[in-house]
TORMAR-187469 format. One record per residue (C-alpha): x, y, z; residue in one letter. Coordinates in nm, 3 decimals, padded with zeros to 5 digits. Each point is the difference from the previous one (the first is absolute). Example, Ala and Ser with C-alpha at 12.3 -4.5 7.8 and 13.67 -1.06 7.14 Angstrom:
SITE      px      py      pz rest
SITE  01.230 -00.450  00.780    A
SITE  00.137  00.344 -00.066    S
# end
This chain:
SITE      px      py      pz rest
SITE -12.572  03.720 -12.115    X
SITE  00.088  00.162 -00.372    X
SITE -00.122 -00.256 -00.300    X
SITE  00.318  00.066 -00.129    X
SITE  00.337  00.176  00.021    X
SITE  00.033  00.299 -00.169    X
SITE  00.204 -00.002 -00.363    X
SITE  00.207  00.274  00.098    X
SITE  00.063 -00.178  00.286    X
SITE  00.180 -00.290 -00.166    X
SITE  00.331  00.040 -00.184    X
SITE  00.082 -00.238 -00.252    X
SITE  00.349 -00.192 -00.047    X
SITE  00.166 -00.192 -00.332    X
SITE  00.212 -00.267  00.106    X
SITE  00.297 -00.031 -00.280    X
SITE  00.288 -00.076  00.235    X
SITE  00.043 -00.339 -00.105    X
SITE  00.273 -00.154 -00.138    X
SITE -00.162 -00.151 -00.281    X
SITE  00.205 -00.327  00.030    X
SITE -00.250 -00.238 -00.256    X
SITE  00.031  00.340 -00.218    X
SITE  00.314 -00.071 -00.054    X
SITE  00.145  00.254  00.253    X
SITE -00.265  00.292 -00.206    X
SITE -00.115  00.245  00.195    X
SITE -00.343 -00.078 -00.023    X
SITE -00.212  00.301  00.041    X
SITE  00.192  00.101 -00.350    X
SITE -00.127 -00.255 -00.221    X
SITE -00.277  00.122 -00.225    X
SITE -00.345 -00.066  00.012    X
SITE -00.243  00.083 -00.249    X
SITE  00.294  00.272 -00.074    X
SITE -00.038  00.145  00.351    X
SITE  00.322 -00.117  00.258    X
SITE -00.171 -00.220  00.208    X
SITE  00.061  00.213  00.359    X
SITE -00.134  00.263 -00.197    X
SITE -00.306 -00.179 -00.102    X
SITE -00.082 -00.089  00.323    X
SITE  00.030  00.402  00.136    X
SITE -00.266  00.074 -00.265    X
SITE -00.248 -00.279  00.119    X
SITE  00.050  00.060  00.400    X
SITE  00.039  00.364 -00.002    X
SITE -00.384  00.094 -00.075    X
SITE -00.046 -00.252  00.362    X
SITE  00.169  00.207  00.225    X
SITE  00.123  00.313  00.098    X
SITE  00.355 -00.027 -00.128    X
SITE  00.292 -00.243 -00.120    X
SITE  00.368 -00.055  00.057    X
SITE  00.190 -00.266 -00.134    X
SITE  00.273 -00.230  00.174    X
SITE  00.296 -00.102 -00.238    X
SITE  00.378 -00.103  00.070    X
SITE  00.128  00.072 -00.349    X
SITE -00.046  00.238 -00.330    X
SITE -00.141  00.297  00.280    X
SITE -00.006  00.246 -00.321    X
SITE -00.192 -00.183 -00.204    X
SITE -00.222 -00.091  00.273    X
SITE -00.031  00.393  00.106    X
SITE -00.063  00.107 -00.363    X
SITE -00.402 -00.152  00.081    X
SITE -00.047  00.258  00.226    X
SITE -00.035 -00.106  00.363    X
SITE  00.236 -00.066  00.298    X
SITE  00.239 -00.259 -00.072    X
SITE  00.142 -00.183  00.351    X
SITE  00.304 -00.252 -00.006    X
SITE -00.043 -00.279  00.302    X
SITE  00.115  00.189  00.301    X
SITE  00.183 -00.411  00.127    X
SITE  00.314 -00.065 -00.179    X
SITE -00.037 -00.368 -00.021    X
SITE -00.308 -00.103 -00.225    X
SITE -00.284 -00.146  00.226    X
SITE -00.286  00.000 -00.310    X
SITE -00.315  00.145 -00.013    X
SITE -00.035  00.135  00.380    X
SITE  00.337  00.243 -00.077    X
SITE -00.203  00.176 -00.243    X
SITE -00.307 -00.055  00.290    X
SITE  00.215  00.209  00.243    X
SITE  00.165  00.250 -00.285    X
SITE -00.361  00.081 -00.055    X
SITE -00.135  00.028  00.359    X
SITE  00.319  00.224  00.078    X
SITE -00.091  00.215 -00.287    X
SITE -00.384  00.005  00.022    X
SITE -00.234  00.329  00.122    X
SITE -00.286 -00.128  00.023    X
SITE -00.188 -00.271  00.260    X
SITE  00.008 -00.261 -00.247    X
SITE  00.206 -00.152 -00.268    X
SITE -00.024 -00.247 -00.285    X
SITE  00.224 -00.215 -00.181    X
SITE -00.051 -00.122 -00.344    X
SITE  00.296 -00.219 -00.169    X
SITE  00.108  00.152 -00.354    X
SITE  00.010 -00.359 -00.125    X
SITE -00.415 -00.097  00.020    X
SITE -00.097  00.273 -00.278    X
SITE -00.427 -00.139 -00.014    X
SITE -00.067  00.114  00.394    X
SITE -00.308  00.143  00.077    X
SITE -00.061  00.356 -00.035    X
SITE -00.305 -00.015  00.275    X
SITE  00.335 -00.181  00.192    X
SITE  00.003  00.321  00.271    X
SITE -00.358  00.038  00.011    X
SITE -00.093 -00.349  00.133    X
SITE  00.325 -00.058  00.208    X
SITE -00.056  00.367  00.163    X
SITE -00.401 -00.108  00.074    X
SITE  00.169 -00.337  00.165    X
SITE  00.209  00.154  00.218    X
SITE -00.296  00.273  00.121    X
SITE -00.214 -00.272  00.052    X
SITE  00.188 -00.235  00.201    X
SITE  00.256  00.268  00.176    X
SITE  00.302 -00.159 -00.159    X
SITE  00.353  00.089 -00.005    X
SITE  00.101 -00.191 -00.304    X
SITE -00.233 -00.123 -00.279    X
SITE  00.119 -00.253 -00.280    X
SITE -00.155 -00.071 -00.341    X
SITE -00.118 -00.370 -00.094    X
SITE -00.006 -00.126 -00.348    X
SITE -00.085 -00.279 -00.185    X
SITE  00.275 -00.265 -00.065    X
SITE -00.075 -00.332 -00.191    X
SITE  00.191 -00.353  00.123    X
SITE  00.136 -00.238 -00.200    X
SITE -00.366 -00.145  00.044    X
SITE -00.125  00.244 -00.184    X
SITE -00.219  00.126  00.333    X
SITE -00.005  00.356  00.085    X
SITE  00.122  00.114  00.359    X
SITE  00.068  00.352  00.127    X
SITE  00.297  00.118  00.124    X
SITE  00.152  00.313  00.206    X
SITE  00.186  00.188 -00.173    X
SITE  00.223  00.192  00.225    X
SITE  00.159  00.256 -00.233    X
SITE -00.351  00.141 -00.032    X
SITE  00.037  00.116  00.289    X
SITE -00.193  00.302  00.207    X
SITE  00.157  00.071  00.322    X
SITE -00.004  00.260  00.284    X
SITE  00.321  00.235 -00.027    X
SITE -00.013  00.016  00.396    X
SITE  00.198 -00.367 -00.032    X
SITE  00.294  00.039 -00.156    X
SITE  00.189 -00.002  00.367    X
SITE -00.182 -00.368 -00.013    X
SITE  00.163 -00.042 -00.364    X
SITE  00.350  00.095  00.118    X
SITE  00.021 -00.220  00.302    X
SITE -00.116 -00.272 -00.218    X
SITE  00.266 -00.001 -00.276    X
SITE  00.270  00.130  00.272    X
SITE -00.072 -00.392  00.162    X
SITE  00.025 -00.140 -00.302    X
SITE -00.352 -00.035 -00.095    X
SITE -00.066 -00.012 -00.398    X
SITE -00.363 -00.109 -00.070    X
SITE -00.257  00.256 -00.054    X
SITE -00.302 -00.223  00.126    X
SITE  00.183 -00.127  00.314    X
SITE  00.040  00.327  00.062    X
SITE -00.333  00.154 -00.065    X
SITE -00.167 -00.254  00.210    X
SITE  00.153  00.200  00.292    X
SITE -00.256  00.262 -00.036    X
SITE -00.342 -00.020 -00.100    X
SITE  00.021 -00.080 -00.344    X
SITE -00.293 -00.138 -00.190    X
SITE -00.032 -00.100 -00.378    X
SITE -00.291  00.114 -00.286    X
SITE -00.017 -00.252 -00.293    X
SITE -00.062  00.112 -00.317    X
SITE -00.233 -00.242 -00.105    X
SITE -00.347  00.208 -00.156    X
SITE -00.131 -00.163 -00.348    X
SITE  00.196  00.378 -00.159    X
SITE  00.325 -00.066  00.170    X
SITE  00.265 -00.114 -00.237    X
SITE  00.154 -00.328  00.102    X
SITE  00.327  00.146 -00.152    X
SITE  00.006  00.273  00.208    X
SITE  00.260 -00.112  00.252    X
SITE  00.223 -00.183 -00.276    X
SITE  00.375  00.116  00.000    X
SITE  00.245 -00.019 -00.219    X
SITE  00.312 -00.171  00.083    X
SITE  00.164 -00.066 -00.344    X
SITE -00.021  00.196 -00.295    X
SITE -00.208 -00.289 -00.151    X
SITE -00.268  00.025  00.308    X
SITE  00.010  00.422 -00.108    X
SITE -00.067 -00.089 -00.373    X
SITE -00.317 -00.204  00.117    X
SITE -00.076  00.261  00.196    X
SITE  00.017  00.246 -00.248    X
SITE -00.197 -00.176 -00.271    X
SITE -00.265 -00.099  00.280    X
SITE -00.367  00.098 -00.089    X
# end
């Protein structure tokens, strides 16, 4: 069995498709960051990971084109979240694997490829999730999947569009249909930010002053 799966072998996918409804109805992967648009920001940290990137977006295609990769609407005409842009990527995708990184969580990791892609070699997964740190109202630290970091076989997208055509909407129910396994981010290096989105455009300005 390989240690790993091969970079080239991976493509990489920016989920911006949202509707950014605590934004205010922004489109999301717009807003700056640091001066960069955030989907844009997050093609620059994932695209040294893997072999290539697309993005998935509903709205401003042009502006969303002008970074300079594939730009794919959701193929469903209803809006079913984060699996739509799952499936627009799987339909679209060349290569084995793919990975999905939301535009809105700007700190991920940039080793994010490299330890989900020696995961899934490993343990001869379909589907491998991230795991970050969250803290309680306690103040404790627990981890936590987090299913938009996401690497997952292309091979099941038929699985993917059975799922949403029944109605199905949750990306871990789902994934837990296949062998799916999760790698937690948790060496003393990791940030503990890493996984932190931005769901309001006060969250982003924490973000973006974050240190």
């Amino acid at each position: 069995m390989a240690e790993t799966l091969a970079r080239e072998d991976i493509t990489g996918l920016v989920l911006a498709g949202g509707r950014g409804t605590r934004m205010g109805g922004a489109d999301k992967g717009l807003q700056p960051f640091r001066g960069v648009p955030l989907a844009l920001h997050a093609l620059q940290r994932l695209a040294p990971q893997v072999g290539g990137c697309m993005l998935n977006a509903n709205r401003n295609l042009a502006q969303y084109a002008a970074f300079g990769v594939s730009v794919w609407p959701d193929s469903l005409v209803e809006y079913p979240g984060p699996l739509a842009g799952f499936l627009c990527g799987l339909e679209h995708c060349g290569t084995p694997w793919l990975l999905t990184v939301p535009c809105d969580t700007p700190l991920f990791p940039h080793n994010l490829a490299e330890r989900l892609a020696r995961a899934a070699a490993a343990e001869a997964a379909e589907i491998v999730f991230a795991a970050g740190a969250e803290t309680d109202a306690r103040g404790e630290v627990r981890w936590r999947d987090q299913p938009v970091f996401c690497l997952l076989q292309a091979a099941l997208a038929p699985s993917l569009q059975r799922y949403l055509a029944e109605g199905g909407r949750k990306i871990d129910h789902w994934a837990r249909m296949h062998r799916c396994i999760s790698v937690a981010f948790d060496r003393p290096a990791d940030d503990t930010r890493a996984f932190a989105n931005a769901n309001t455009l006060q969250e982003l300005h924490a973000l973006e002053h974050a240190r």
